[in-house]
C-alpha positions as CSV (number, residue, x, y, z in Angstrom):
1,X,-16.5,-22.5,-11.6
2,X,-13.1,-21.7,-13.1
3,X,-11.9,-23.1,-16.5
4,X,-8.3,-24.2,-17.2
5,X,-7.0,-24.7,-20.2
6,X,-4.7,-27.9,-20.0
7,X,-2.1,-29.6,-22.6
8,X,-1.2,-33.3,-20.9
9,X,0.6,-36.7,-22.1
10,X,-2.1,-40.0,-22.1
11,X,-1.5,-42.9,-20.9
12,X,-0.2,-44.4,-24.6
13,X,2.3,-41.2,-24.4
14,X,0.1,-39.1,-27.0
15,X,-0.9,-35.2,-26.6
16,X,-4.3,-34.5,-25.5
17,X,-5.2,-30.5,-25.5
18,X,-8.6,-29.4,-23.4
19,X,-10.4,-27.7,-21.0
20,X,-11.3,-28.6,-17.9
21,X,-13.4,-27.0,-14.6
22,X,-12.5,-26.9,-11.5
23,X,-12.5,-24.6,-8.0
24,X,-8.8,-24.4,-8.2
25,X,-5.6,-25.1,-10.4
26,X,-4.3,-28.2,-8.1
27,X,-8.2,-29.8,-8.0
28,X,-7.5,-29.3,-12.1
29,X,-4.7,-31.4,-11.9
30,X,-5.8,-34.3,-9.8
31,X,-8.4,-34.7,-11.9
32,X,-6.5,-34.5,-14.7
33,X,-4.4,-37.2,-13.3
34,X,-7.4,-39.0,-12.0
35,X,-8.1,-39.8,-15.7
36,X,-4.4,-40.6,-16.7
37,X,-3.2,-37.5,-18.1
38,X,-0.3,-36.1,-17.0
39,X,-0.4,-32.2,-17.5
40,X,2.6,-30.3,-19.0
41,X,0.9,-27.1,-19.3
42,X,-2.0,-26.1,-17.0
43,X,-3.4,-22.3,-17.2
44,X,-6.6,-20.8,-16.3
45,X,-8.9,-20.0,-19.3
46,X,-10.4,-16.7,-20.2
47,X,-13.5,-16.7,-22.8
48,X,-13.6,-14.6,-25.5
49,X,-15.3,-11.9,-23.7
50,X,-12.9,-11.9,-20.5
51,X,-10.0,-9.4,-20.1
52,X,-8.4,-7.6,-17.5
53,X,-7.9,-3.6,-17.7
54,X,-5.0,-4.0,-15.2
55,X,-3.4,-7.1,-13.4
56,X,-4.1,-7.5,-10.2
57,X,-1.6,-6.5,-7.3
58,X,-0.5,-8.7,-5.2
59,X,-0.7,-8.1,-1.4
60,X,2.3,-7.6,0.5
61,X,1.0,-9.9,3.4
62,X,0.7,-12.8,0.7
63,X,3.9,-12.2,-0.8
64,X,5.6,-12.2,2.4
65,X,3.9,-16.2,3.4
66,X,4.9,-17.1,-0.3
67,X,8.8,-16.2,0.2
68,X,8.7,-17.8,3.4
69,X,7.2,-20.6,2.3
70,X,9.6,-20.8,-0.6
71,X,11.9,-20.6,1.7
72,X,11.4,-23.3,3.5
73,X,11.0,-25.6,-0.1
74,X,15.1,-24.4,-1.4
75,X,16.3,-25.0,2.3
76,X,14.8,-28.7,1.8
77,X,16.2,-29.6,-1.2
78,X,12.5,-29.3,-3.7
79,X,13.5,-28.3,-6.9
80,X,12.2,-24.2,-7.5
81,X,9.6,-25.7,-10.7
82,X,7.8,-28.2,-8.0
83,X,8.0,-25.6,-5.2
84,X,5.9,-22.8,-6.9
85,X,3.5,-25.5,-8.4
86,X,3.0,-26.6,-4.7
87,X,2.5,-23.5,-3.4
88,X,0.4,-22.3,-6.3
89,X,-2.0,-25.2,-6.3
90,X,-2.5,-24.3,-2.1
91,X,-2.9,-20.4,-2.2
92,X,-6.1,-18.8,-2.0
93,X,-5.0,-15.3,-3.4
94,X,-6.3,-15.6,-7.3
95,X,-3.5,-12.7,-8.5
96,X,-0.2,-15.1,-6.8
97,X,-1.8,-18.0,-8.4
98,X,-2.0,-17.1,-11.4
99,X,1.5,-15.2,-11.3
100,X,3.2,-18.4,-10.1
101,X,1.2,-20.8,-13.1
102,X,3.2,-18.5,-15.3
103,X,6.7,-18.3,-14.0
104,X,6.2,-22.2,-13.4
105,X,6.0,-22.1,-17.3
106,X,8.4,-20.1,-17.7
107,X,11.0,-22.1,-15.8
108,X,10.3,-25.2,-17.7
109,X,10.7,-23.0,-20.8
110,X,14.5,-22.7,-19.7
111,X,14.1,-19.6,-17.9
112,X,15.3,-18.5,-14.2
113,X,13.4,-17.7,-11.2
114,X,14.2,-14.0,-11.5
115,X,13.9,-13.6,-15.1
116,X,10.1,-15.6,-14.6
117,X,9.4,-13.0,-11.6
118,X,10.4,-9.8,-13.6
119,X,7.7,-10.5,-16.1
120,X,5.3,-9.7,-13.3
121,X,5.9,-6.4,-11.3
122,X,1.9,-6.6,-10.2
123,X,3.6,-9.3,-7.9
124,X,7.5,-8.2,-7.1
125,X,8.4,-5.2,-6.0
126,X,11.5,-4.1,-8.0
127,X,14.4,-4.6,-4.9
128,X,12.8,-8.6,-4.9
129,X,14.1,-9.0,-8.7
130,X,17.5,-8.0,-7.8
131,X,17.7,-9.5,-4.8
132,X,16.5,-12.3,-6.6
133,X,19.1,-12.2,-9.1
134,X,22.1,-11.8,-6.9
135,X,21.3,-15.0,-4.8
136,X,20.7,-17.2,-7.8
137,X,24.2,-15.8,-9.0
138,X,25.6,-16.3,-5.2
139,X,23.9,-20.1,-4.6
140,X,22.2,-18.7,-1.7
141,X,18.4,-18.5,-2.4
142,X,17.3,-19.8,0.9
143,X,19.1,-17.5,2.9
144,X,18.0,-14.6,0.9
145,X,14.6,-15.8,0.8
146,X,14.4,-15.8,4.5
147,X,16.0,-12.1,4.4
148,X,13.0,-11.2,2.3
149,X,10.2,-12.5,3.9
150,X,11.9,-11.0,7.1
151,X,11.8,-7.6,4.9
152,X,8.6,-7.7,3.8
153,X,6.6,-8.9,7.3
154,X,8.2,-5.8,8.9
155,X,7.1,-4.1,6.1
156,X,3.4,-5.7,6.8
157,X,3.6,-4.9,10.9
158,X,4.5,-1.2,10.0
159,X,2.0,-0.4,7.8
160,X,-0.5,-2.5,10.5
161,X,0.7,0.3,13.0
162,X,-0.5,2.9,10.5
163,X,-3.9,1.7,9.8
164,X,-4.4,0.4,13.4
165,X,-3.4,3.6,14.6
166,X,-5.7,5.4,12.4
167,X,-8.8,3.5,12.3
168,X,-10.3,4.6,15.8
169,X,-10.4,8.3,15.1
170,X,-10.8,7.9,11.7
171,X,-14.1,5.7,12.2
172,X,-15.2,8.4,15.2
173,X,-14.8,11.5,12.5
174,X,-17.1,9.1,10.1
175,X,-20.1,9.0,12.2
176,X,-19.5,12.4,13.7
177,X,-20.2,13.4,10.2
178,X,-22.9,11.3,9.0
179,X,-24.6,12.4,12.5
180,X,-24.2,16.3,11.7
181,X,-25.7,15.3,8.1
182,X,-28.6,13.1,9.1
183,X,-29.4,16.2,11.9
184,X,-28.6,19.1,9.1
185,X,-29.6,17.5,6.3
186,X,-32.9,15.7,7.3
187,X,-34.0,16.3,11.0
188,X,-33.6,20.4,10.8
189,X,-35.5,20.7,6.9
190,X,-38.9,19.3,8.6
191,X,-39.3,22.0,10.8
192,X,-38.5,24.1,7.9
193,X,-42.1,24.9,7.3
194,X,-43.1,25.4,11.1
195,X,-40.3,27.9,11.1
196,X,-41.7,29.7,7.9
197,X,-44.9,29.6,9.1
198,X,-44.5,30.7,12.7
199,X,-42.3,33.7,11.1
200,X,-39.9,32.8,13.8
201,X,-36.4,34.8,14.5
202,X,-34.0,32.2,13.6
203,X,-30.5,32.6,15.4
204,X,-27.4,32.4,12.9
205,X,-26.6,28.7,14.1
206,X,-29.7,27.4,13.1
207,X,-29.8,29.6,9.6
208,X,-26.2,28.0,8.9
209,X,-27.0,24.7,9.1
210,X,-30.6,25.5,6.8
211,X,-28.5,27.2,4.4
212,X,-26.2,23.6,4.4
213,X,-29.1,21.6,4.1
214,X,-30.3,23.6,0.7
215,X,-26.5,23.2,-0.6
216,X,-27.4,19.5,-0.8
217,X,-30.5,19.9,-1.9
218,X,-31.6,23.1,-3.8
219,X,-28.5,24.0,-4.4
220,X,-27.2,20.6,-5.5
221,X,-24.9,21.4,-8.3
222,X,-22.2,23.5,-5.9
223,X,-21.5,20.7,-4.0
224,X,-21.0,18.4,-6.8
225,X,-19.2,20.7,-8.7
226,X,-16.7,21.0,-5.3
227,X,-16.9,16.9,-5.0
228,X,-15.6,17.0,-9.1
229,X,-13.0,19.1,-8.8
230,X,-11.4,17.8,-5.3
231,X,-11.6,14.6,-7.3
232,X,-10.1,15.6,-10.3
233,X,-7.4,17.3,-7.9
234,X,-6.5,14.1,-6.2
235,X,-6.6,12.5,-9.6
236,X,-3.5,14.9,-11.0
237,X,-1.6,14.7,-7.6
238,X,-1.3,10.9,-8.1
239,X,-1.4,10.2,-11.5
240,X,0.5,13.2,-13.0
241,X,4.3,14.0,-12.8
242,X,3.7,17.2,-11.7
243,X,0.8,16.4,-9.4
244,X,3.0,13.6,-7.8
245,X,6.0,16.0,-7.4
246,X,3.4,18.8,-5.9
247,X,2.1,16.0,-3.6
248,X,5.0,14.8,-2.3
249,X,6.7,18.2,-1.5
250,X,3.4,19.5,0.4
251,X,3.4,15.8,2.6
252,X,6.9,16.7,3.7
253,X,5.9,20.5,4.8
254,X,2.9,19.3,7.2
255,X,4.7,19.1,11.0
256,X,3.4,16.1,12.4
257,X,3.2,14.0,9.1
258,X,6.6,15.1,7.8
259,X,8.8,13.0,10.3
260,X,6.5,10.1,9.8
261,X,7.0,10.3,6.0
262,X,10.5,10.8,6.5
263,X,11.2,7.9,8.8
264,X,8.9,5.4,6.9
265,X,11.3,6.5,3.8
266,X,14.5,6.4,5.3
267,X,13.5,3.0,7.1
268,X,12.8,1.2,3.8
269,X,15.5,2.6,2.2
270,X,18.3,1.0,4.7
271,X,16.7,-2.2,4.9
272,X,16.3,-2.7,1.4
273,X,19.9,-1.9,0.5
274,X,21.4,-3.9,3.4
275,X,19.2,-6.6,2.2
276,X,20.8,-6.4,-1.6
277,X,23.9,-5.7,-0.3
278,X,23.8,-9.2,1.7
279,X,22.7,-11.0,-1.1
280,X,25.7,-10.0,-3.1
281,X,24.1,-7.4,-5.2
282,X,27.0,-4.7,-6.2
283,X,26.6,-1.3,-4.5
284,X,25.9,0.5,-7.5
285,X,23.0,-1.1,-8.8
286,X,21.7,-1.8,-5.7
287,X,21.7,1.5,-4.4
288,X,19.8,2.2,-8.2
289,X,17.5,-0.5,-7.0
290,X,17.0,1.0,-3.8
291,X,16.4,4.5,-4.9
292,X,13.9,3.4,-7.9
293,X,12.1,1.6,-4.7
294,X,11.6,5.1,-3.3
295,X,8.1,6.5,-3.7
296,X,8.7,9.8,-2.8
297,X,10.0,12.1,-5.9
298,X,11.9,14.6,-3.8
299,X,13.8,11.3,-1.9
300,X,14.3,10.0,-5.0
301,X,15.5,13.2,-6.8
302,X,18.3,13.7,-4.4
303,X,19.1,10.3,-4.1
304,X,19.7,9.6,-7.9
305,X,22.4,12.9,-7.1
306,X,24.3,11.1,-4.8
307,X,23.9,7.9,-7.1
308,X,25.4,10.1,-9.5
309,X,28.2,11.6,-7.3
310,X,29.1,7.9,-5.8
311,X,29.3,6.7,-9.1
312,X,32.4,9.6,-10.3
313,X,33.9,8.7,-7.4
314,X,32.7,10.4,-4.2
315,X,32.2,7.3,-2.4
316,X,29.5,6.1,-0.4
317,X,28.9,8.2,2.9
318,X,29.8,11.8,1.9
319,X,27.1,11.8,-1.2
320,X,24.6,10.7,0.9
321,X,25.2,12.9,3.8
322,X,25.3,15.9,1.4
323,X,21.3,15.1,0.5
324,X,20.6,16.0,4.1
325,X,18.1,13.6,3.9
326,X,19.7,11.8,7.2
327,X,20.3,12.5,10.8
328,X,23.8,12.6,11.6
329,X,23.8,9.0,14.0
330,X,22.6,7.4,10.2
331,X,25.4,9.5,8.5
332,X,28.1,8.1,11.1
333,X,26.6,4.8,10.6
334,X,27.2,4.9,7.1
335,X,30.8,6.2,7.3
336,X,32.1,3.6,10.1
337,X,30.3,0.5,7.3
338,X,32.0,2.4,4.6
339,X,35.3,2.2,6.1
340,X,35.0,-1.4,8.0
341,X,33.4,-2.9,5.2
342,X,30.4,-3.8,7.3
343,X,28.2,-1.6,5.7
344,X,25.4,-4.3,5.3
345,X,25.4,-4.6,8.8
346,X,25.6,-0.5,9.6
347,X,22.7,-0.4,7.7
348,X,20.5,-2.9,9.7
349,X,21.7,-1.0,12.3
350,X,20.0,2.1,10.9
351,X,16.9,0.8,9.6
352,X,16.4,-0.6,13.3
353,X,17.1,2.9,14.7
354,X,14.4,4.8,11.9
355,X,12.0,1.5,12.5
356,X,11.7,2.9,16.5
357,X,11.6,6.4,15.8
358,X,9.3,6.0,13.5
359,X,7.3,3.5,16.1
360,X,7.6,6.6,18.4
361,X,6.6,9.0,15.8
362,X,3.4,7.2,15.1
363,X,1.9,7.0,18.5
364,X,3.2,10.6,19.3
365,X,1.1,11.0,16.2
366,X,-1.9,9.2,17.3
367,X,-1.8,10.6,21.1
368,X,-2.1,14.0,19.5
369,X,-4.6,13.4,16.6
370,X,-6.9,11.2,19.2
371,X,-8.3,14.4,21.2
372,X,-7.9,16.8,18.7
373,X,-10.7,14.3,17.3
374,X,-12.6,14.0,20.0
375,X,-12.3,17.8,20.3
376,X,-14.1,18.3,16.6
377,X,-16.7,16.1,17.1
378,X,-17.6,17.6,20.0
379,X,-17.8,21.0,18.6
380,X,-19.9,19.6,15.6
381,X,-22.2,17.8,17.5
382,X,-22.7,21.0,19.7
383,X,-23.3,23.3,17.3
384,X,-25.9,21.1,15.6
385,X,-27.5,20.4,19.5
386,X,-27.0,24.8,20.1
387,X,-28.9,25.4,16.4
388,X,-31.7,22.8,17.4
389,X,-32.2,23.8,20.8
390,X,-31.6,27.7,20.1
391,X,-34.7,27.1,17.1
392,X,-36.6,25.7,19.3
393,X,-36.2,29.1,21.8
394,X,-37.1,31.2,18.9
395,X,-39.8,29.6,17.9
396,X,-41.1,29.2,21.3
397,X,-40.5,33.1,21.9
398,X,-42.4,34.0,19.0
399,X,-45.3,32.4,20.0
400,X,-45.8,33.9,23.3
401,X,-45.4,37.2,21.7
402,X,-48.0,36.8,19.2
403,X,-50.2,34.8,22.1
């Protein structure tokens, strides 16, 4: 059972300091009341021998109910300090409650809401914090609370279409592959010795798949070398600056995947920035924002360019439709918002437009990759089915000869 640390005012108005168990930090402080103490600070305790490497993420999905929920709180008058209390005493994600126990400090410390949430990028992606900061300035953090947790569960359904997408032929190539290992790797080596014995005529399907087995067994070491180094490959393309700038450039060079990639980028990047720009954040810094949100290098690269060029001067539209990073209906979208001064609304327009293409690009994606799937598995299975069956021949064929 958790521990939290507590410091609370008795009932004679004197400090008591302790610790206390409980399943969860609002059962903490009913108890804690239960007994007449009135908590003023209220954190989970570590022991000695506790630590964290890295603080855990929060999930987008539990981000998104939390900024509604918030939401919801401003728009009905609860002060911010009781609202995150509230809603961290009720959540079930450990990382957002113990994120919100700290800015809940924070804010009684004198702080704001977005100076508490910037202490804690593990939970707030960096476009939050300025959003964030531009509706406490602008006296309209319910709105732009609303905005966000719009953002962010479009965010969630997108990246639902991904996985959903890929989970059925990514689950069939799984156990296509663990069938051709159980069959090469088990089934085929026991008739190993009835093949040696018989001095049968193997055909080359059946001596592939022997000589496959042995790589996992005899010859052990080449495949773990192989496993190693693709690991230590994945490892420097996304950990290293190099590796990440290599990774990114080869993602947008594959066909299919490219104008996934592409629309998924350009996507986030409008409705991010239409997002700031609603909430009153200046066009500079929130197209800085925007751009730093960006986790593509080569996006980000030739955005930071245009950042630059907008920034001497060169205005909105033009620097950005000198990237050629966007198709020319985003580029006149841009232009007419420029010179309207509607660009927050051009650019919902646009991220709309890139959300459906990128809808359509995904299931164009997924009515290709589906039988090309099926396709592989079939040829795996049959060549493990033709090197059985074909073994089985020879060795059959070399008995009637010596009979």
């Amino acid at each position: 059972m958790p521990k939290f640390a507590y410091a609370a005012i008795d009932s004679t108005g004197g400090s008591v300091e302790g610790v206390t168990k409980a399943d969860t930090i609002g059962d903490a402080r009913a108890h804690l009341m239960g007994e007449n103490l009135f908590p003023t600070k209220l954190t989970e305790h570590k022991g000695a021998l506790s630590f964290e490497l890295t603080k855990e993420k929060v999930k987008k999905k539990e981000l998104m109910h939390f900024t509604r929920q918030l939401a919801v709180f401003v728009k009905a008058g609860i002060p911010i300090t009781e609202a995150l209390q509230t809603i961290g005493d009720e959540t079930e994600d450990i990382a957002l409650r113990r994120t919100l126990s700290s800015m809940v400090e924070e804010l009684r410390n004198g702080g704001t809401m977005s100076a508490a949430a910037r202490k804690h990028p593990e939970a707030f992606p960096i476009y939050y914090m300025g959003i964030l900061e531009s509706a406490e300035l602008t006296g309209r953090l319910d709105e732009t609370l609303e905005n966000l947790a719009g953002y962010l569960e479009r965010e969630v359904e997108t990246r639902s279409k991904v996985v959903s997408a890929l989970s059925y032929p990514g689950v069939v190539m799984v156990m296509a592959i663990f069938t051709v290992a159980v069959l090469a790797g088990y089934v085929l080596p026991q008739f190993k010795p009835l093949f040696a014995e018989l001095h049968a005529d193997l055909p080359l399907p059946t001596r592939m798949l022997l000589f496959v087995a042995d790589l996992f067994t005899v010859l052990w070491f080449i495949p773990t070398g192989f496993l190693f180094a693709v690991i230590g490959g994945l490892m420097w393309l996304t950990k290293s600056a190099k590796g990440k700038l290599v990774k990114d450039k080869m993602v947008l060079k594959i066909p299919v995947i490219k104008g996934i990639v592409d629309y998924a980028i350009l996507e986030r990047f409008c409705r991010i920035l239409g997002a700031m720009i609603r909430a009153g954040v200046p066009l500079p810094e929130g197209l800085k924002t925007t751009t730093e949100s960006i986790s593509n290098s080569v996006y980000r690269t030739r955005l930071e360019e245009a950042q630059a060029i907008m920034l001497e001067g060169g205005g909105f539209s033009r620097p950005l439709a000198d990237t050629g990073l966007f198709p020319g209906a985003a580029k006149q979208m841009f232009k007419v918002g420029e010179e309207t001064g509607t660009l927050d609304d051009q650019l919902e327009v646009a991220s709309t437009y890139f959300d459906r293409e990128l809808e359509s690009r995904i299931k164009k994606f997924t009515t290709m990759f589906e039988p090309i799937m099926i396709v592989f598995v079939g040829i795996m299975v049959g060549f493990v089915a033709v090197a059985l069956v074909s073994a089985m021949y020879g060795v059959l064929d070399n008995m009637k000869q010596q009979g």
